[in-house]
Kinemage of the C-alpha trace (Angstrom):
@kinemage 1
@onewidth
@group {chain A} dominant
@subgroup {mainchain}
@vectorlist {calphas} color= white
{ca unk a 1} P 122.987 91.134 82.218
{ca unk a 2} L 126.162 89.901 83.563
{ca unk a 3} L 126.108 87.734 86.591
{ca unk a 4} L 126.657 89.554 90.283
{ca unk a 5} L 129.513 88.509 91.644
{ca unk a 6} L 129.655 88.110 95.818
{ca unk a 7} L 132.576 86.553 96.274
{ca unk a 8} L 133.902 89.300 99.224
{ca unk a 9} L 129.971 88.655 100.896
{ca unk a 10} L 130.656 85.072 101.020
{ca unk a 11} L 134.219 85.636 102.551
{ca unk a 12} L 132.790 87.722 105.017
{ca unk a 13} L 130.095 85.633 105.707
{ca unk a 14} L 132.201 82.441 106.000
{ca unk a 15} L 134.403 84.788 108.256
{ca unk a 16} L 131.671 86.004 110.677
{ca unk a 17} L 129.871 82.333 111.514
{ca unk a 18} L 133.327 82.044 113.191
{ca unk a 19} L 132.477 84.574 115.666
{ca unk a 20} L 128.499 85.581 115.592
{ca unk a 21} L 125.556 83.063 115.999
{ca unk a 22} L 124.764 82.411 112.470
{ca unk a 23} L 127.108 85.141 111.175
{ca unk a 24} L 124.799 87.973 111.886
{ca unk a 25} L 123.549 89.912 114.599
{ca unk a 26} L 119.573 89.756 113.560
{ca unk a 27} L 118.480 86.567 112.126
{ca unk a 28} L 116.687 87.756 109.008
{ca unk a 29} L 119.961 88.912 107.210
{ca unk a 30} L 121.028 85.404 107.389
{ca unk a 31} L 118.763 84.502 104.311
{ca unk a 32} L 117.962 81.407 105.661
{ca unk a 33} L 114.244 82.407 104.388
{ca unk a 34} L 115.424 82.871 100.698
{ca unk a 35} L 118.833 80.410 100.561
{ca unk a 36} L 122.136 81.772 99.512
{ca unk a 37} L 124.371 83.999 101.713
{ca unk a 38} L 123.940 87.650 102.953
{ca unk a 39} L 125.078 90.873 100.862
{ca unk a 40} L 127.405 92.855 102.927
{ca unk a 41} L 126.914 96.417 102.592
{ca unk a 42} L 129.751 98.793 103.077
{ca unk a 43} L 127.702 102.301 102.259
{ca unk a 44} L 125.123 103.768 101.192
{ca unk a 45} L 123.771 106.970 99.549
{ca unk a 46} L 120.407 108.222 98.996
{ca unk a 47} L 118.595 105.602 97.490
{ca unk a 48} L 121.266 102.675 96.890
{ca unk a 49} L 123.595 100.488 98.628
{ca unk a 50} L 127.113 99.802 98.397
{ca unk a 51} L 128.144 95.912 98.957
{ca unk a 52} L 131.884 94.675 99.719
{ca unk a 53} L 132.055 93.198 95.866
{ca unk a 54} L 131.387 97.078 94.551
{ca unk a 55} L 127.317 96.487 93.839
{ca unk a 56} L 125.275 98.664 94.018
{ca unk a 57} L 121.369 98.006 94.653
{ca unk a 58} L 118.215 100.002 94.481
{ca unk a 59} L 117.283 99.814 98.216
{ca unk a 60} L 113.485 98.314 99.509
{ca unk a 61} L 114.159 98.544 103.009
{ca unk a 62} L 116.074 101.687 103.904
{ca unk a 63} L 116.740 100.017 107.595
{ca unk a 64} L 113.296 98.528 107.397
{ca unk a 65} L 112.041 101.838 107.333
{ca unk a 66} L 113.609 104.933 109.121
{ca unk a 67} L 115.946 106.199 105.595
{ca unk a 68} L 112.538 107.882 104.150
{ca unk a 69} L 114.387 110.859 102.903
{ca unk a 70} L 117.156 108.517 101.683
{ca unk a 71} L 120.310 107.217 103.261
{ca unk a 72} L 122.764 109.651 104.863
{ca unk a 73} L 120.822 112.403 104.238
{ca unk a 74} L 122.848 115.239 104.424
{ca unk a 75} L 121.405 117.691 106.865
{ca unk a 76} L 121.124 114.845 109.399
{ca unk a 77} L 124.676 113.786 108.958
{ca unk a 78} L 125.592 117.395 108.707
{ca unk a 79} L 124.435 117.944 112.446
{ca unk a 80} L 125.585 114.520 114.193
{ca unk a 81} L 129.127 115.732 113.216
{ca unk a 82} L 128.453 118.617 114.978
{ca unk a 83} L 127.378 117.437 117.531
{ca unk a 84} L 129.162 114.394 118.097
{ca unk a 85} L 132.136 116.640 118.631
{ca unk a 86} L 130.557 117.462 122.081
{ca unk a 87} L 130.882 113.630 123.422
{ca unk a 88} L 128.503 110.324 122.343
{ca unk a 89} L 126.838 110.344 125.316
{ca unk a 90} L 126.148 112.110 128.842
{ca unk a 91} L 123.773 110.169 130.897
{ca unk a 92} L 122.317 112.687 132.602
{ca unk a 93} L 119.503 115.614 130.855
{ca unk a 94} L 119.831 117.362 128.197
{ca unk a 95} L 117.728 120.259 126.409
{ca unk a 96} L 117.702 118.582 123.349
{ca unk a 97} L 115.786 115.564 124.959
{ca unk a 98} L 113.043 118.360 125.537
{ca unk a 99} L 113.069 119.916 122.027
{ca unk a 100} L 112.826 116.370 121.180
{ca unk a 101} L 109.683 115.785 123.092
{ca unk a 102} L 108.492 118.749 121.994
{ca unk a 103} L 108.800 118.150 118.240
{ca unk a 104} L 107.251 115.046 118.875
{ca unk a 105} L 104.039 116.223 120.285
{ca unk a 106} L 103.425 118.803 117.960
{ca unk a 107} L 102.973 116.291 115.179
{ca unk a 108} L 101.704 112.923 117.077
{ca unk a 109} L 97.811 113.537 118.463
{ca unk a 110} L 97.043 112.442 121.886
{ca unk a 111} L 100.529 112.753 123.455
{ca unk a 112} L 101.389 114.644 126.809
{ca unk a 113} L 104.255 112.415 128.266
{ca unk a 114} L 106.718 110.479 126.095
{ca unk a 115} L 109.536 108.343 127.438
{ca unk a 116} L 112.853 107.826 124.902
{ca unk a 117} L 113.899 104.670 125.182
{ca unk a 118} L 117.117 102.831 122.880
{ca unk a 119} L 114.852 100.535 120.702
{ca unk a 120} L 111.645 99.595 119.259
{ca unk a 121} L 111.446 95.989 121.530
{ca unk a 122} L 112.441 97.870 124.610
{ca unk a 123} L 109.752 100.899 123.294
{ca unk a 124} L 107.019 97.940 123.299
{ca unk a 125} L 107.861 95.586 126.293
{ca unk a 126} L 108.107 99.396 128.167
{ca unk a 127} L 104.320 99.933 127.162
{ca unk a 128} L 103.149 96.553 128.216
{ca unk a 129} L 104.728 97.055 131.499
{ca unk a 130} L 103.004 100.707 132.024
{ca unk a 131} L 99.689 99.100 130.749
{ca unk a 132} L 99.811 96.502 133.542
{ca unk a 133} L 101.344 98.505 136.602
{ca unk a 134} L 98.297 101.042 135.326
{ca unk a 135} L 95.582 98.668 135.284
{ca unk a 136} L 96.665 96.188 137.412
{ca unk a 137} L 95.950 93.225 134.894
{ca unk a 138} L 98.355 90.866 133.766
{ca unk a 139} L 97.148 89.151 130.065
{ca unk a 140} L 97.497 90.992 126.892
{ca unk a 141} L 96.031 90.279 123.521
{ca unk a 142} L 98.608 90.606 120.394
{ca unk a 143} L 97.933 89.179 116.707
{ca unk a 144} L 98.875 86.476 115.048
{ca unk a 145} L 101.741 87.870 112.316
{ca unk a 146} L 102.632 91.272 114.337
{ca unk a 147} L 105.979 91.776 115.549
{ca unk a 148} L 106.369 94.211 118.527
{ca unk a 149} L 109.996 92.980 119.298
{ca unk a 150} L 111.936 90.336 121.014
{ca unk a 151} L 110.565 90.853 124.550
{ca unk a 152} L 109.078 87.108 126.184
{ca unk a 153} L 105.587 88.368 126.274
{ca unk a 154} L 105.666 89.031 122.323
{ca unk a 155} L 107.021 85.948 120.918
{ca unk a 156} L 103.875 83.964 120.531
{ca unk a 157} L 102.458 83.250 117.683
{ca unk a 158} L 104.733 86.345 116.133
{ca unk a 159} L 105.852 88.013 112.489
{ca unk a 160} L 108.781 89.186 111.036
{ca unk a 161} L 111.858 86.796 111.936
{ca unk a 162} L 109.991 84.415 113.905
{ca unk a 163} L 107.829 83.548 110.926
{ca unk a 164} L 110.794 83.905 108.125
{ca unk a 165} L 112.691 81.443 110.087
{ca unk a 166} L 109.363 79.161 110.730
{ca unk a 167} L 110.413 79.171 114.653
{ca unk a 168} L 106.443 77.937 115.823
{ca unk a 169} L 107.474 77.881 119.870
{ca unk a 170} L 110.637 79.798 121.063
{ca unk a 171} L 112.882 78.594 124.338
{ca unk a 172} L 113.371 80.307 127.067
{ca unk a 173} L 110.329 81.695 127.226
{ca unk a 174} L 108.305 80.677 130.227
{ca unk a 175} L 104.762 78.322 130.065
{ca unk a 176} L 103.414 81.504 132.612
{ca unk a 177} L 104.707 84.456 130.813
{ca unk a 178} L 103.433 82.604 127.784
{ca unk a 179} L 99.741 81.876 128.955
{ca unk a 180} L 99.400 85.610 129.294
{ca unk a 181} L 99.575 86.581 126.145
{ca unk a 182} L 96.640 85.613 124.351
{ca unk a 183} L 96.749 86.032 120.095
{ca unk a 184} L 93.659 87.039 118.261
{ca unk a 185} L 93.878 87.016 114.249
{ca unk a 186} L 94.614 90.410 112.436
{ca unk a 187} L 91.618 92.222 110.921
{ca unk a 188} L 89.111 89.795 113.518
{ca unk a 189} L 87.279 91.696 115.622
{ca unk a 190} L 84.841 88.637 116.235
{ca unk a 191} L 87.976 87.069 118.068
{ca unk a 192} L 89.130 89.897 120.134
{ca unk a 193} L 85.647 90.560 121.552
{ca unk a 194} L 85.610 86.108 122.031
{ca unk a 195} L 89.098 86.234 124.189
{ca unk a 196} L 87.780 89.489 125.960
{ca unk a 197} L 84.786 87.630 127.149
{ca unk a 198} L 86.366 84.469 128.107
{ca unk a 199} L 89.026 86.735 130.134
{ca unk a 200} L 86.882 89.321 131.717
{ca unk a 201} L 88.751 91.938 133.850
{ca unk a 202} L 92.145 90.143 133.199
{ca unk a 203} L 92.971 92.154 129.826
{ca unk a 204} L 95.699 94.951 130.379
{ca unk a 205} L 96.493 95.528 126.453
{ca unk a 206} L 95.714 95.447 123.261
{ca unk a 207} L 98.942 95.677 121.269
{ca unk a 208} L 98.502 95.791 117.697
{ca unk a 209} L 100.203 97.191 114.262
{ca unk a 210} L 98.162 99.368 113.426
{ca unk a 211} L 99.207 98.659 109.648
{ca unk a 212} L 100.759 95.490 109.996
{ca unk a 213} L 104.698 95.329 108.377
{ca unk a 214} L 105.789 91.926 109.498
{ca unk a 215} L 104.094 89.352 107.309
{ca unk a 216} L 104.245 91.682 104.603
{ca unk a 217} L 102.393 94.604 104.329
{ca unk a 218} L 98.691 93.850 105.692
{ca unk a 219} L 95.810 97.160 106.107
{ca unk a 220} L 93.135 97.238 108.427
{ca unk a 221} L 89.911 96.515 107.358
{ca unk a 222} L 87.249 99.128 107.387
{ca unk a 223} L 86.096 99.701 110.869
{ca unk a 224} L 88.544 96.967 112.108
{ca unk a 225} L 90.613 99.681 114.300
{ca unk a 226} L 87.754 101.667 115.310
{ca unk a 227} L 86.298 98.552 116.879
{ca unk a 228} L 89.200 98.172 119.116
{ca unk a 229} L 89.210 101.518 120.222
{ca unk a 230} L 85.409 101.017 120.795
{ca unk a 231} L 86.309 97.369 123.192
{ca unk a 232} L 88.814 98.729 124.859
{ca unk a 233} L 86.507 101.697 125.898
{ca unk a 234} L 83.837 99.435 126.991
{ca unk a 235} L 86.012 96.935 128.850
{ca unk a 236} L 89.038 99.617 130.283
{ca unk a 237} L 91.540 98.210 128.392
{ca unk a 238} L 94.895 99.941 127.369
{ca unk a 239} L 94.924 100.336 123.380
{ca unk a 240} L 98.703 100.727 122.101
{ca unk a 241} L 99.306 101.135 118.938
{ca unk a 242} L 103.159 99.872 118.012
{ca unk a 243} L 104.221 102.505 115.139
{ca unk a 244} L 107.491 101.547 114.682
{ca unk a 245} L 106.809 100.969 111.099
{ca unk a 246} L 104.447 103.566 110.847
{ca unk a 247} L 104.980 105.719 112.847
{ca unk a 248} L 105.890 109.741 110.631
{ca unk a 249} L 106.513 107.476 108.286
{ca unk a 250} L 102.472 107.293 106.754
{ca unk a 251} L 101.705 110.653 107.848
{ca unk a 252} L 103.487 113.380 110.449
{ca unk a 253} L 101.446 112.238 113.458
{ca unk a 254} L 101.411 108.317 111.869
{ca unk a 255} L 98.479 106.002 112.148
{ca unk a 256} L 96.814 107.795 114.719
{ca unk a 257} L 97.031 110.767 112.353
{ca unk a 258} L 96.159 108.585 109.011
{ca unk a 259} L 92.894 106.597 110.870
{ca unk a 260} L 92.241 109.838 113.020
{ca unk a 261} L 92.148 106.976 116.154
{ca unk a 262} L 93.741 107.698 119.333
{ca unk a 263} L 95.484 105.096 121.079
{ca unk a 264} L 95.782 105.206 125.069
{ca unk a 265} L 100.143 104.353 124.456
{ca unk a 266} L 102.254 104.434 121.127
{ca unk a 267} L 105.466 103.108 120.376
{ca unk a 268} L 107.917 104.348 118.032
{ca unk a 269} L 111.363 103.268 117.007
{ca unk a 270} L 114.416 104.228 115.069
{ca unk a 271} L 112.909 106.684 112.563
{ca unk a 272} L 113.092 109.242 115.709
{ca unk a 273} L 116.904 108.576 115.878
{ca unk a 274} L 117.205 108.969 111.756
{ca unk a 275} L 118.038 105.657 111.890
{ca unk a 276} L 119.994 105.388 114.982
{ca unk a 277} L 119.255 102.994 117.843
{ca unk a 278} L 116.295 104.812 119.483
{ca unk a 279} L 112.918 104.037 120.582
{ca unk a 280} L 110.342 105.721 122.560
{ca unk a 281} L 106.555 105.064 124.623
{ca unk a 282} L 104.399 107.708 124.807
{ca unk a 283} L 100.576 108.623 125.469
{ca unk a 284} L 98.201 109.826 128.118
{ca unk a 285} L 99.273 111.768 130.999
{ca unk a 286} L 96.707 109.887 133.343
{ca unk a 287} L 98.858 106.670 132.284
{ca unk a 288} L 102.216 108.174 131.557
{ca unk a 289} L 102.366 109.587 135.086
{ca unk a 290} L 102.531 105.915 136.248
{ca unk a 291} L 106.604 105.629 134.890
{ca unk a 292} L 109.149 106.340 137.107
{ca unk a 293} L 110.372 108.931 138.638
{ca unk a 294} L 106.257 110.177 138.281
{ca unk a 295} L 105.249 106.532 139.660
{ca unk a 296} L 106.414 102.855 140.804
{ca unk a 297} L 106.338 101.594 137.559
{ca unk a 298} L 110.179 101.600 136.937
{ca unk a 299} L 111.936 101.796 133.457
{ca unk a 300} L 115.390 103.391 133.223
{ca unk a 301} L 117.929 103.361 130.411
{ca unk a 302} L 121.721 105.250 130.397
{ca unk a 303} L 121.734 105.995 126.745
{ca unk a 304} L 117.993 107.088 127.311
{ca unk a 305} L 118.149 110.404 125.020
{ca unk a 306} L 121.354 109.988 124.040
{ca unk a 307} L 122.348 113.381 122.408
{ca unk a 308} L 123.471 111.639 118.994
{ca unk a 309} L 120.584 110.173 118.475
{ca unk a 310} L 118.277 112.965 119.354
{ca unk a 311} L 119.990 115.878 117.439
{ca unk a 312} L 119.952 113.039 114.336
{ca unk a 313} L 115.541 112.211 114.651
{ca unk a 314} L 115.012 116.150 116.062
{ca unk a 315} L 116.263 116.932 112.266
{ca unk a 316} L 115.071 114.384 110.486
{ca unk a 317} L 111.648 114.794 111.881
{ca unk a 318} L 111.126 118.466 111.778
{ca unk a 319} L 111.604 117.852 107.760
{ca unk a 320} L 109.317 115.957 107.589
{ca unk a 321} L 107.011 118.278 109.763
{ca unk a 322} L 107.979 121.440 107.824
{ca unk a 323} L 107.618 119.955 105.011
{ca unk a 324} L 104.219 117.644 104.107
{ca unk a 325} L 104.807 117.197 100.247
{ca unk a 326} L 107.164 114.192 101.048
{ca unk a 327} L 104.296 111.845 102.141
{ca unk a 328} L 102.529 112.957 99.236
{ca unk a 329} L 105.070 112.261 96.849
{ca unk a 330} L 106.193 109.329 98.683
{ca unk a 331} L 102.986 107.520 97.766
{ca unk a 332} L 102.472 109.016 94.106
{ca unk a 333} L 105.892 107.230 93.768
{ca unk a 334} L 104.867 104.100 95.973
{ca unk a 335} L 101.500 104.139 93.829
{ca unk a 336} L 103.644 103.831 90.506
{ca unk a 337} L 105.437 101.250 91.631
{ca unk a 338} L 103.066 99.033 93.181
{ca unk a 339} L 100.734 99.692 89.979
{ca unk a 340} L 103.438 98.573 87.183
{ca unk a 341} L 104.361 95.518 89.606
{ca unk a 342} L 100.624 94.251 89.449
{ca unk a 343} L 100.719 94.990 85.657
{ca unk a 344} L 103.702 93.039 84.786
{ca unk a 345} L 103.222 89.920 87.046
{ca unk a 346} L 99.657 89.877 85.484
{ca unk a 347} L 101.365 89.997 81.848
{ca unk a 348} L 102.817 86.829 83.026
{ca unk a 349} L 100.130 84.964 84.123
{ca unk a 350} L 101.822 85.262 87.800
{ca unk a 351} L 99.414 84.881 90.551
{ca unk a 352} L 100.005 87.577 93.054
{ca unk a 353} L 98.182 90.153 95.830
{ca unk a 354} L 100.148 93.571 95.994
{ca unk a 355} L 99.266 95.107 99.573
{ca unk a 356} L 100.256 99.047 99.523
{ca unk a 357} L 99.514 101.874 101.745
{ca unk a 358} L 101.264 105.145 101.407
{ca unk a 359} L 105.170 104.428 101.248
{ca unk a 360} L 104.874 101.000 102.460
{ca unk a 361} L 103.941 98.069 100.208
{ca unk a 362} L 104.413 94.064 100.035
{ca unk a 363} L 104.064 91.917 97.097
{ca unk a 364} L 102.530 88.224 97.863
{ca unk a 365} L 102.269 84.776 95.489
{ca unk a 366} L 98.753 84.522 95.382
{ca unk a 367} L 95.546 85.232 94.086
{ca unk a 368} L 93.799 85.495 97.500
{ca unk a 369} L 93.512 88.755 99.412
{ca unk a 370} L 96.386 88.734 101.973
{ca unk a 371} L 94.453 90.268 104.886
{ca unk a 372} L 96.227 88.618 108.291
{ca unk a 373} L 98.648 85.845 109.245
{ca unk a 374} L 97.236 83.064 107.957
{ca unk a 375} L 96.631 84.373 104.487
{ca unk a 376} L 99.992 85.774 104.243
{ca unk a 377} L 101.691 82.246 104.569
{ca unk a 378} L 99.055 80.515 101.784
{ca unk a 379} L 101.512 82.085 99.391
{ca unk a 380} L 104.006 80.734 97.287
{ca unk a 381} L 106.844 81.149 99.321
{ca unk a 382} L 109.510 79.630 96.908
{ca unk a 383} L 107.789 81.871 94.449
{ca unk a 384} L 109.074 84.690 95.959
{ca unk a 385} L 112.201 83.140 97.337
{ca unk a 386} L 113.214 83.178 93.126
{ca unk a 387} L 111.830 86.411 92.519
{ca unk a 388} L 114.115 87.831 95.563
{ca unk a 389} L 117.078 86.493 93.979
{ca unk a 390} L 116.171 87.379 90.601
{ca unk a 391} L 115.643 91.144 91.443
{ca unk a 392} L 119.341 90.792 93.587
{ca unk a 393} L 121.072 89.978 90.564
{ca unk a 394} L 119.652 92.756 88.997
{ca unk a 395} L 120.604 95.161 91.382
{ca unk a 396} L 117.252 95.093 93.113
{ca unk a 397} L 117.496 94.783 97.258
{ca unk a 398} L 114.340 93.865 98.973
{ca unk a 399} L 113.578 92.456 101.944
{ca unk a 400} L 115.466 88.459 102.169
{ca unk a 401} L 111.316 87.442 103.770
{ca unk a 402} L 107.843 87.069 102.292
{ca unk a 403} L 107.270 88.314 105.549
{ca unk a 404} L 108.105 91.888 105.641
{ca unk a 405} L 107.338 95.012 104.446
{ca unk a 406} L 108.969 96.825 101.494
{ca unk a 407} L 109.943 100.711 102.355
{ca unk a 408} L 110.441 103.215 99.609
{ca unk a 409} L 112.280 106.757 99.981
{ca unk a 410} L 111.910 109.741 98.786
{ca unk a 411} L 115.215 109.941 96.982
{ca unk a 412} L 113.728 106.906 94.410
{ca unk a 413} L 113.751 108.252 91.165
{ca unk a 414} L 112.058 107.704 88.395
{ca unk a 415} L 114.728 106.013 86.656
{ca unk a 416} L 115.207 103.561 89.677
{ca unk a 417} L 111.540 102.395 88.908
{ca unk a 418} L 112.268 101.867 85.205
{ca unk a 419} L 115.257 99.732 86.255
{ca unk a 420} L 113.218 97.917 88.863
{ca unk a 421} L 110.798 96.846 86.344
{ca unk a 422} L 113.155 96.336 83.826
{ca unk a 423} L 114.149 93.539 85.747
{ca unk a 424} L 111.210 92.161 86.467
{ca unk a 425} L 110.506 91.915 82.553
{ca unk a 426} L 112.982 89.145 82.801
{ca unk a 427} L 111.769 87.405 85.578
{ca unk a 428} L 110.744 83.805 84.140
{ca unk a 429} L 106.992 83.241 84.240
């Protein structure tokens, strides 16, 4: 196959360090993790993207995760023209922030109140907030590998960019701030219920993924989420479940729907915008009533709801309400994939772990079960740093990290897979 050519990326690149911090405006799409520049994209359609040079890619993230019905899906752009044509934004109520709501509790179990907010990080730090005006604690207890945004409290010991980029202690972020937030290994229950005990009455949270996306795709063990439901029962302690990722993306009412466990607060993030800059809290009245205007506990937002965003995730999620069958064949097709992945690098005498649940999926360089943090780095990181670049030149995107999550949409076809693995056959063993 002929050689990709990126000389336009690498313009643009060169171009944009001139005027960004590191030429991007989130760190991961530097490919500092993987070496070599960033792809601009110009488009995309379905389930491909469109770079400056004229490539096009089969597409593993779809905006690390809200393009599950494929990139400018047509009924969603259909209505944000129509829409849009009515202003970009109000600032004060509007019905469609109450459909919205609406939608929202009819497929997401244990929700009366839900807050929109205008991303995932605000969505989380929002929730921690709530969880400690409500109880009137100050620590939390995160994990080791989850990423719940770039908010102070959550940047210990964190996933996603913080691990691509190897960051171990990050500035600006005060020793006290710090010192409340206490990390616990994923899939450890032994270590929650340790820091619980050596802590007693100071825990306000328990912020978790409930399937883990940022270092890689990572499951809960059996019993593993039960158990924290079960602790923070016995010990009054706010269990929020961060479905950003996961969130009617593994099932209409997410996790919580998937696990059948209730969390006290869940987050969600831009798959309720389609893609758009949106996030949201929600959960218990008994807690939600605590937020502002209801309570002291003030949070407040002018493109809160903003009507573009709202009319884009009111249609994309009443799809996927209406219709079910996409989550099924979301994971027949995730299932395929995964499978002839595992069968091929085995062919080649490749050590790897494939991690899949549903439409989400991460493929690791080692023999060892990837089950948390710690695992998840034992890899062979310049393993996969080749095997990214291999599968770019062969008109493969993934995620530039060993450290995130791969997304697949329902518009990947079964001739996308063939070429997928087609070039994997001619990865070098």
């Amino acid at each position: 196959m002929e050689k990709i050519s990126y000389t336009k990326s690498q313009q643009l690149f060169e171009r944009a360090q001139q005027h960004i911090p590191g030429g991007v405006n989130s760190p991961v799409r530097a490919f500092r993790s993987v070496g070599g520049s960033p792809v601009f994209i110009k488009k995309a359609k379905g389930a491909y993207l469109f770079d400056e040079d004229g490539n096009r890619y089969i597409d593993y993230i779809n905006s690390w995760g809200p393009m599950i019905l494929g990139h400018a899906y047509q009924p969603v752009v259909d209505a944000i023209c129509a829409k849009v044509a009515d202003s970009t934004s109000f600032g004060a109520p509007t019905e469609l922030e109450i459909q919205m709501a609406e939608l929202i509790k009819s497929m997401v179990p244990n929700v009366d109140l839900i807050r929109m907010v205008n991303s995932g990080t605000e969505a989380c730090m929002s929730a921690v907030r709530l969880a400690r005006g409500y109880t009137g604690r100050n620590k939390i207890i995160m994990f080791e590998g989850c990423y719940h945004g770039h908010a102070d409290s959550f940047l210990v010991k964190a996933g996603s960019g913080i691990a691509t980029l190897g960051i171990q202690s990050v500035p600006g972020v005060s020793k006290a701030l710090a010192n409340d937030t206490l990390t616990a290994p994923y899939n450890n229950l032994n270590a929650v219920e340790s820091l619980i005990a050596q802590h007693p009455d100071e825990i306000a949270a328990i912020i978790i993924e409930p399937v883990a996306g940022n270092m890689g795709c990572i499951i809960p063990m059996k019993g593993y989420l039960d158990g924290l439901r079960g602790l923070c029962d016995k010990h009054n302690i706010v269990l929020i479940f961060d479905e950003v990722m996961t969130g009617f993306r593994l099932a209409p009412g997410g996790a919580q729907q998937l696990y059948n466990i209730r969390a006290d607060l869940v987050t969600y993030g831009k798959i309720i915008g389609g893609g758009l800059p949106v996030g949201a809290f929600a959960g218990r009245k008994e807690i939600m009533q605590h937020i502002a205007p209801m309570g002291s506990v003030y949070q407040a937002g002018t493109l809160s709801g903003n009507p573009i965003a709202m009319i884009a995730g009111y249609t994309l999620l009443n799809e996927l309400k209406e219709n079910s069958f996409h989550y099924k064949e979301l994971e027949a097709k995730t299932k395929k994939l995964s499978g002839a992945i595992r069968k091929l690098l085995a062919e080649k005498g490749i050590a790897h772990t494939i991690n899949q649940l549903g439409s989400m999926m991460s493929v690791h360089f080692g023999s060892h079960p990837v089950t948390d943090f710690e695992s998840a780095k034992a890899c062979n990181k310049d393993l996969f740093n080749k095997f990214f670049h291999h599968m770019l030149n062969h008109g493969v995107y993934l995620p530039p990290s060993a450290f995130e999550s791969w997304f697949i949409s329902s518009t990947l076809s079964e001739e996308d897979i063939d070429q997928t693995l087609s070039a994997l056959e001619n990865f070098p063993s």
